[in-house]
Structure formats: C-alpha cells, structure tokens
PLY file of the C-alpha trace (Angstrom):
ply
format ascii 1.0
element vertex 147
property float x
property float y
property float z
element edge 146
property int vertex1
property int vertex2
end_header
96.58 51.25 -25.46
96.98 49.17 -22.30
95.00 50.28 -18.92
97.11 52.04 -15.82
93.82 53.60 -14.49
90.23 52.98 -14.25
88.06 54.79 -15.92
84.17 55.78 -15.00
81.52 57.99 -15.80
78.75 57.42 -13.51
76.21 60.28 -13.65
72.83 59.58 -11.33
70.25 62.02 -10.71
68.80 61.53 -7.26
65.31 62.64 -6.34
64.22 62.59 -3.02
61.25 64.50 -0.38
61.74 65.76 3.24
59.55 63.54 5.47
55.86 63.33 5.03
56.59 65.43 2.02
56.61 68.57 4.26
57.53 72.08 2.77
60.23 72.81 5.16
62.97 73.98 3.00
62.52 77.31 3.37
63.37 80.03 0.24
66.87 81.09 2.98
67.91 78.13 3.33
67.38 76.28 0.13
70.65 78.46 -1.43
72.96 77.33 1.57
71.53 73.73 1.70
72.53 73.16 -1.86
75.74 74.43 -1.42
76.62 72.23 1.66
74.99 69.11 -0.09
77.29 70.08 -2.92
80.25 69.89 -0.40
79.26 66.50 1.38
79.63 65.48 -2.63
83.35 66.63 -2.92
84.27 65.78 0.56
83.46 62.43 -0.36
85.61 62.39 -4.04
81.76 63.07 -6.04
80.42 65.71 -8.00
77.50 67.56 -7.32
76.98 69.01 -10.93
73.50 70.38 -9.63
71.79 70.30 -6.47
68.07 71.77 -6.52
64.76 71.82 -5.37
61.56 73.45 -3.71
59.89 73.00 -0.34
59.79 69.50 -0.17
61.96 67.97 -2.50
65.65 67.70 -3.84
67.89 67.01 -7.10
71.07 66.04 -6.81
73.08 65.29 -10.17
75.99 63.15 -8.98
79.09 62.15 -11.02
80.20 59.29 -8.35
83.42 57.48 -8.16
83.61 53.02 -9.22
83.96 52.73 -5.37
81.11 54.60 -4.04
77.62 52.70 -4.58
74.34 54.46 -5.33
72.60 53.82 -2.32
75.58 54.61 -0.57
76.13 58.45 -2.16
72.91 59.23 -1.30
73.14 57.96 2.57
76.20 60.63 2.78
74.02 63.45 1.22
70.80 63.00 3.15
72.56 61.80 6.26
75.15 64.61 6.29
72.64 67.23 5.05
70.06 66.12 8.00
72.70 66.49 10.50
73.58 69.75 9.67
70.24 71.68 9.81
69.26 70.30 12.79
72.86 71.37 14.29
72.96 74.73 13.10
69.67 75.92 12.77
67.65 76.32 16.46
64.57 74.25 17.15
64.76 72.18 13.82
63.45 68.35 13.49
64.82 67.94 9.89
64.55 64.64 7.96
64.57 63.57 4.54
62.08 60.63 3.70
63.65 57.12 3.55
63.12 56.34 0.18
64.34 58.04 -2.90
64.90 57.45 -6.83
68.13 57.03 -8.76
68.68 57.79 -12.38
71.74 57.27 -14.52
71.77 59.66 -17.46
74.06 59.50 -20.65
76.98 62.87 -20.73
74.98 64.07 -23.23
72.39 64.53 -21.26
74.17 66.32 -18.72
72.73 70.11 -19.83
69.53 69.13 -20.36
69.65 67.65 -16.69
71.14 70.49 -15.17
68.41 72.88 -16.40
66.02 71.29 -15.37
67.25 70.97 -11.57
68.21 74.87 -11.74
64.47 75.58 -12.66
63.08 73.52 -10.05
60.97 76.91 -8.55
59.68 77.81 -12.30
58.83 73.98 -12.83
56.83 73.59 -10.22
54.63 76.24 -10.63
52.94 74.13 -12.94
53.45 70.58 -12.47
53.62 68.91 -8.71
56.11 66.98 -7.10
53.96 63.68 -7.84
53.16 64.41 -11.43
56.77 64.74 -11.82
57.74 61.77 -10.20
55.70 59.91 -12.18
57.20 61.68 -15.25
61.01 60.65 -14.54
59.73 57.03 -13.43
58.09 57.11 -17.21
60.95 58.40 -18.89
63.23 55.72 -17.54
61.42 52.75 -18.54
59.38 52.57 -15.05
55.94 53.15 -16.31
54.68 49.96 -13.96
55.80 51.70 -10.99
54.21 54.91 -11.93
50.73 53.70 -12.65
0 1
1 2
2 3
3 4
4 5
5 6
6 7
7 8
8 9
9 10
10 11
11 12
12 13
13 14
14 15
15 16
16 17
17 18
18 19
19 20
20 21
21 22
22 23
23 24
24 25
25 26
26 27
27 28
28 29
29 30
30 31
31 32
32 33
33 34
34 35
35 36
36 37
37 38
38 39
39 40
40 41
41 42
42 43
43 44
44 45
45 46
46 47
47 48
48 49
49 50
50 51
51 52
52 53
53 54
54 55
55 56
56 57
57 58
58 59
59 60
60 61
61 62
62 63
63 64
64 65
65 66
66 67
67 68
68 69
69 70
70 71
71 72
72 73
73 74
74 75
75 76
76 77
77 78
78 79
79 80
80 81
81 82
82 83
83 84
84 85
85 86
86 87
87 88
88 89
89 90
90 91
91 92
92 93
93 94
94 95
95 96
96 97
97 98
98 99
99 100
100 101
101 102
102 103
103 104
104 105
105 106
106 107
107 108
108 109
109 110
110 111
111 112
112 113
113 114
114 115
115 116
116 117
117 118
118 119
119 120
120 121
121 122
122 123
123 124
124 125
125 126
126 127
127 128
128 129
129 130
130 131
131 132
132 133
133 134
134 135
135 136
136 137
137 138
138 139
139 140
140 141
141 142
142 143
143 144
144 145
145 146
C-alpha cells in the first residue's frame, strides 16, 4: 500500500476555567456557548466531538488536523469564544484563564470521554473543579503536578 494522503487521529481533551475561576457561565448561555465553540472547531477544519462544562469551567474533546498544534486549537476556541460573549451579550467582561490542560486519549476512549463531558452538571455535584483536575492530571501520568 503506498501513501497519497496523510493520515491522523489526534484526539485532545482540553480543560480549561473562566478567569479567577468565576461562575459566569450562566445555565442560558452554557447551551449556545458550546455550540459556537463547537463551530470555531469546524470553521477551523477540527472536531468538537463534545464541548461541556459548568460555571466556571470547560471540556472540549478535539479531533485536530497534523497542521493545527495543541496550543494553537485551543487559542482559536478560547480566543474566538471570548470575543463573542463580550460582542453579543451587553455589559459582559468575559475571559477564560490563561492556562489550561491538554489530554490525548486513545479512539477507544472516545465514549467514555464524551460521557463524561455531557455529565459535567451531574459530576459536579459531587466532586469540584479542583478535585477533578487533580484526577485527570493523575490519570495521565501527572501525579507530581497534582500533589
């Protein structure tokens, strides 16, 4: 079999916090800020095979192209996602915190992943956003970083 194409399957699952952590993703607007994150993804040749969260927090599950760079899909989410609450919604100072984490998952761990952003509302009613955090830092091989 010889090679016309290049072929890539580059699934990371971004978390990331509004500034200061604030809960300022209100219940209204967390449906259509998903959906418009999900569209700065295909506007951009990703996939946004979830996009979730509460409050003060996001999950993105991103299948991104060989020419787009982590650090680089997540710039066009937040940045583009930033720009358009405080442009369409009146008297908003909206920003997502500078940081964030990246996780590459395996396709068959795709479901599992997708769940788990869908039930971000049920999740949290137990567990918060920094006992999670430390979690997913665990569970990929960060356990230094998490304490």
């Amino acid at each position: 079999m010889s090679f016309t194409h290049t072929y890539t399957t580059l699934l990371v699952h971004y978390v990331f916090s509004t500034k200061d952590r604030r809960p300022i993703i209100s219940e209204d607007l967390q449906p259509r800020l998903w959906a418009f994150m999900g569209g700065i993804a295909r506007m951009n040749k990703m996939r946004a095979l979830a996009v979730g969260g509460i409050e003060d927090h996001a999950h993105v599950l991103l299948s991104i192209p060989a020419t787009i760079t982590v650090a680089k899909a997540i710039q066009l989410l937040k940045g583009g996602s930033s720009k358009w609450i405080n442009d369409s919604l009146p008297r908003r100072t909206f920003a997502w915190q500078e940081n964030y984490g990246a996780f590459t998952i395996g396709v068959s761990q795709v479901p599992a992943t997708v769940q788990y952003i869908n039930n971000q509302k049920k999740h949290h009613s137990k567990v918060t956003f920094d006992e999670e955090f430390k979690a997913i830092l665990e569970r990929h091989g960060l356990k230094e970083i998490a304490g």
